[in-house]
LUMVEXLO-25726 format. One record per residue: x negated, y, z negated of N, C-alpha, C, O, CB in turn; residue in three letters; residue number from 1. Coordinates in pm, whole numbers. Glycine has a CB too. Layout:
! residues N
      n.u      n.v      n.w     ca.u     ca.v     ca.w      c.u      c.v      c.w      o.u      o.v      o.w     cb.u     cb.v     cb.w   resn   resi
        X        Y        Z        X        Y        Z        X        Y        Z        X        Y        Z        X        Y        Z    ala    NUM
...
***
This chain:
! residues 81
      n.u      n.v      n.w     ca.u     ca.v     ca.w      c.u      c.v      c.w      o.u      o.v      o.w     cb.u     cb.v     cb.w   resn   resi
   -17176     8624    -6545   -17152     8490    -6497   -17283     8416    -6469   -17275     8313    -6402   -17067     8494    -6373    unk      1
   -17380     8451    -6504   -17501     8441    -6511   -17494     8196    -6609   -17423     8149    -6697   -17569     8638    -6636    unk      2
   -17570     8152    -6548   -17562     7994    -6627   -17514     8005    -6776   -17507     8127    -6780   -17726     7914    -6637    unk      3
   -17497     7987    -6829   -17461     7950    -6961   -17411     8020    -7049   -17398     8006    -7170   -17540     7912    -7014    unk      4
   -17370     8135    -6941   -17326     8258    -7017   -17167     8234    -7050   -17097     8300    -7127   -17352     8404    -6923    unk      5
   -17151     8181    -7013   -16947     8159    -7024   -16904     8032    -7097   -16949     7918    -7086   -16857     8131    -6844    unk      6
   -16803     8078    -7177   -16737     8003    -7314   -16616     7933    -7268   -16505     7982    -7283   -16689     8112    -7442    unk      7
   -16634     7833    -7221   -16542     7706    -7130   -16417     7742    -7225   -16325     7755    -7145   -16609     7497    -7139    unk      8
   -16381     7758    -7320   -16272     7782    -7422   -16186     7853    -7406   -16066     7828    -7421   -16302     7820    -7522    unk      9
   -16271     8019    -7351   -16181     8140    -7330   -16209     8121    -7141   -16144     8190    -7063   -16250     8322    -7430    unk     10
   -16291     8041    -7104   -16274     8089    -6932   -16168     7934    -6836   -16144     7927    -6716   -16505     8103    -6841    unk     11
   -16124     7827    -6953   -16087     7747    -6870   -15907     7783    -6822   -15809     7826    -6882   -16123     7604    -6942    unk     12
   -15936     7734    -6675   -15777     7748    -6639   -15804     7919    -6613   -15687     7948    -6587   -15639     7693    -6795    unk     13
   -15872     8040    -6603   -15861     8163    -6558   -15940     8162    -6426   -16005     8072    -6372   -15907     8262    -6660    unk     14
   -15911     8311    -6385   -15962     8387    -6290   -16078     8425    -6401   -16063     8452    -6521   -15856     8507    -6217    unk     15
   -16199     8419    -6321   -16328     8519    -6404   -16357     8653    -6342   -16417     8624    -6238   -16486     8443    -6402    unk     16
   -16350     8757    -6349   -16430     8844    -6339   -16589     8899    -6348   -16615     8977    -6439   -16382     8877    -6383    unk     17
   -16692     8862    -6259   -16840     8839    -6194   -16915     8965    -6144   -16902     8987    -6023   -16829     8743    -6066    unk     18
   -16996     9056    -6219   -17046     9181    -6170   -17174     9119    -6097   -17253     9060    -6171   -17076     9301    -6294    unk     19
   -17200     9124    -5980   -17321     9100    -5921   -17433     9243    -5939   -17400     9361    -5949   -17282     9060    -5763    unk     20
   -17520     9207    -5938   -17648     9261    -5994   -17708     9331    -5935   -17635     9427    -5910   -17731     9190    -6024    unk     21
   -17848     9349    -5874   -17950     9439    -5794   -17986     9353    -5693   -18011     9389    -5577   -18082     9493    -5874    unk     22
   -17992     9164    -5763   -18031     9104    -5625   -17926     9069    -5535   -17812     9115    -5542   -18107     8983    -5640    unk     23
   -17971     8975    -5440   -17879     8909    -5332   -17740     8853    -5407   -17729     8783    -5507   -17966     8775    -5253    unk     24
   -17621     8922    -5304   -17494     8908    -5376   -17468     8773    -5373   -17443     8707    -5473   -17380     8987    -5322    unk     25
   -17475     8718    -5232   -17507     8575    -5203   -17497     8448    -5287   -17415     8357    -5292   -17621     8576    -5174    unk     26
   -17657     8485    -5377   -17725     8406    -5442   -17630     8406    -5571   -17640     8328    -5665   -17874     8448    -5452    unk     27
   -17553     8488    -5560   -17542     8543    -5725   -17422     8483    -5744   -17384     8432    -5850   -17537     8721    -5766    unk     28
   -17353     8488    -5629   -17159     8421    -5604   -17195     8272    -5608   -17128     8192    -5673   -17053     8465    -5405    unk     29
   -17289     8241    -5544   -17306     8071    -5601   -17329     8041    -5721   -17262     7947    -5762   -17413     7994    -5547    unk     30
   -17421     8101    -5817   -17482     8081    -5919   -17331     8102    -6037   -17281     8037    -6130   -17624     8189    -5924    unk     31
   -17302     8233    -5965   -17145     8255    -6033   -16989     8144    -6025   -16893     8114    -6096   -17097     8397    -5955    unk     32
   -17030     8120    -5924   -16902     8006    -5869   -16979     7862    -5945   -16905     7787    -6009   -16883     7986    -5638    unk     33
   -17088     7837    -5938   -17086     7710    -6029   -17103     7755    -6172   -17057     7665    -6243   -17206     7605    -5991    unk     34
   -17149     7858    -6247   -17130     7908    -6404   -16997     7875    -6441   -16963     7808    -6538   -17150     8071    -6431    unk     35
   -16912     7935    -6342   -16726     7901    -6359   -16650     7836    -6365   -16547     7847    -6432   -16657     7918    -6310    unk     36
   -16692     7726    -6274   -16645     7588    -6258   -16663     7480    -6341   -16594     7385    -6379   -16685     7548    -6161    unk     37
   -16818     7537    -6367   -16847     7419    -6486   -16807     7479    -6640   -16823     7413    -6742   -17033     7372    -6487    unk     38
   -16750     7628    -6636   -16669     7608    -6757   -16496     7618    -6777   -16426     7640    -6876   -16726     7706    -6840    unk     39
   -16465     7593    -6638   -16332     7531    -6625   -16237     7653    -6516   -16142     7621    -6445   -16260     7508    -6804    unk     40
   -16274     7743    -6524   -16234     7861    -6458   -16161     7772    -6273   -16170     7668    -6208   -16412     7991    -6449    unk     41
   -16114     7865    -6272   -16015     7833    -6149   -16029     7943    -5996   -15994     7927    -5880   -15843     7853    -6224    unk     42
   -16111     8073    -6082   -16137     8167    -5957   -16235     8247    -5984   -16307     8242    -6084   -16026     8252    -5912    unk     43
   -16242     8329    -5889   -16359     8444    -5905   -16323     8574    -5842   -16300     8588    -5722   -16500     8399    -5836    unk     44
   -16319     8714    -5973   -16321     8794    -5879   -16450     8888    -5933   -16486     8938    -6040   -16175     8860    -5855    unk     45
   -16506     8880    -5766   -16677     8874    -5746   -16678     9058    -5739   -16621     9118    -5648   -16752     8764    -5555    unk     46
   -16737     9112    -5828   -16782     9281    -5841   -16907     9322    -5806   -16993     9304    -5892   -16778     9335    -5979    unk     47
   -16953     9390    -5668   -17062     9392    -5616   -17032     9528    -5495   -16921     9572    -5469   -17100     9235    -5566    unk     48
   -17147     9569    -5442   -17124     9710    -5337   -17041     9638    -5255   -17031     9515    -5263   -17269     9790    -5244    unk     49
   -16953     9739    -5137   -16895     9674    -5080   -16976     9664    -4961   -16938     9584    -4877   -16776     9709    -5078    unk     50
   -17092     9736    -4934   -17150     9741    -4862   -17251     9601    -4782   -17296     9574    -4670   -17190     9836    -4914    unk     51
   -17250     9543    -4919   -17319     9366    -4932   -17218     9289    -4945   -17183     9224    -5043   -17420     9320    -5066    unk     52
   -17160     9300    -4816   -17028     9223    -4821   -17063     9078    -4750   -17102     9091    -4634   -16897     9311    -4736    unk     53
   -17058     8986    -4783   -17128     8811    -4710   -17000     8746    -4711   -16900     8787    -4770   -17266     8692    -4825    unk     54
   -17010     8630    -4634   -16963     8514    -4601   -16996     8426    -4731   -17113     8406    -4765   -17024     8468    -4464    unk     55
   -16904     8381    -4790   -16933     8245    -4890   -16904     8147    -4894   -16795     8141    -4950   -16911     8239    -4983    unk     56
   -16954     8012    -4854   -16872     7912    -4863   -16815     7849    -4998   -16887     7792    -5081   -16931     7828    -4798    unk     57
   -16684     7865    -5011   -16584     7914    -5137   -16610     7721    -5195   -16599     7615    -5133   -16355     7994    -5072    unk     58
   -16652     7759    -5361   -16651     7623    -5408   -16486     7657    -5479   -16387     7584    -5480   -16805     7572    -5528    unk     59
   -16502     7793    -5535   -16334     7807    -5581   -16286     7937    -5507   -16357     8017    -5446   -16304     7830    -5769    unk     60
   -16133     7939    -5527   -16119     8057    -5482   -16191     8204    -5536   -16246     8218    -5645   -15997     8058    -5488    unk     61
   -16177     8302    -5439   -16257     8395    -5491   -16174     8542    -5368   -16092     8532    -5277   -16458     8335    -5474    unk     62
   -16243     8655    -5422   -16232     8748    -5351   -16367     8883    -5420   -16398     8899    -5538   -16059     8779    -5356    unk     63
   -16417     8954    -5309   -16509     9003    -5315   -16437     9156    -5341   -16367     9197    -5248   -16600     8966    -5201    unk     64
   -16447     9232    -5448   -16403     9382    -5482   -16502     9480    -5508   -16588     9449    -5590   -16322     9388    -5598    unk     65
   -16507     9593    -5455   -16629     9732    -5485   -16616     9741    -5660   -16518     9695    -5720   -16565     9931    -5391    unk     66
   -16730     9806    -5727   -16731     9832    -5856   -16639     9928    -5854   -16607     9930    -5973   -16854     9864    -5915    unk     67
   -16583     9996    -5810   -16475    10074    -5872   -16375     9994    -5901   -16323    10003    -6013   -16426    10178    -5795    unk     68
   -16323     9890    -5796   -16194     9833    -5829   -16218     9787    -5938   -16151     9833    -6030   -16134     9739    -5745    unk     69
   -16317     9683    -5972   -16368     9631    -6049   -16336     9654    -6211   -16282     9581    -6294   -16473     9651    -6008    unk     70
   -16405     9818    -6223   -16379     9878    -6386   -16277     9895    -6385   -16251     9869    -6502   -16435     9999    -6447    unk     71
   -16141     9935    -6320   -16055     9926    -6316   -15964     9799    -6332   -15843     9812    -6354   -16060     9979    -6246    unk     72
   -16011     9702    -6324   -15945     9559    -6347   -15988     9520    -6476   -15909     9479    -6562   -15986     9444    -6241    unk     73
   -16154     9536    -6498   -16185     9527    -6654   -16066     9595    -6688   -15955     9543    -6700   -16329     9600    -6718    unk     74
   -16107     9756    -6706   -16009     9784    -6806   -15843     9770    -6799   -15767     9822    -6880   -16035     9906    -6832    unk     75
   -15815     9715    -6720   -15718     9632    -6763   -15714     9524    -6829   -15640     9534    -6927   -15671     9608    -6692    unk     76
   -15757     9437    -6818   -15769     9315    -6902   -15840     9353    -7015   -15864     9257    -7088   -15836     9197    -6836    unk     77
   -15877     9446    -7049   -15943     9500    -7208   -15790     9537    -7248   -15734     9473    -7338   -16085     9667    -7214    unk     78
   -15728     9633    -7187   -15607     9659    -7249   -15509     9617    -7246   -15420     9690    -7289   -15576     9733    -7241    unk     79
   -15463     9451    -7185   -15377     9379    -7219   -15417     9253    -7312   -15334     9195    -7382   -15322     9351    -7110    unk     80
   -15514     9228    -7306   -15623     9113    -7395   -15614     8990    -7342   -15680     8898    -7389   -15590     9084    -7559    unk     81
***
């Protein structure tokens, strides 16, 4: 979910799925929440330790999940398409 990484085509009107990185989760849910918005997306579900768990002030809805839940939700949506 990184800027310009997302295809307004396949992300408008969805929930996105957002792996946060090594840096600040923070930084990364904003950067992620406006990547999303500006390609039409409607939510965020934000994949990061649960341990770096923050306060966000929500531009869309969102919810914060551990990487386990996470690959587990990928691979779901890999295996329903």
């Amino acid at each position: 979910c990184d800027e310009g990484s997302l295809n307004s085509t396949q992300v408008a009107g969805k929930v996105v799925l957002c792996f946060a990185g090594e840096k600040d989760p923070s930084a990364q849910y904003d950067t992620a929440a406006s990547t999303v918005l500006a390609a039409g997306g409607v939510g965020i579900i934000f994949a990061m330790h649960t341990t770096n768990v923050f306060d966000a002030s929500p531009q869309l809805p969102y919810v914060q999940v551990d990487y386990e839940i996470s690959t587990e939700i990928l691979a779901y949506i890999q295996a329903t398409g």
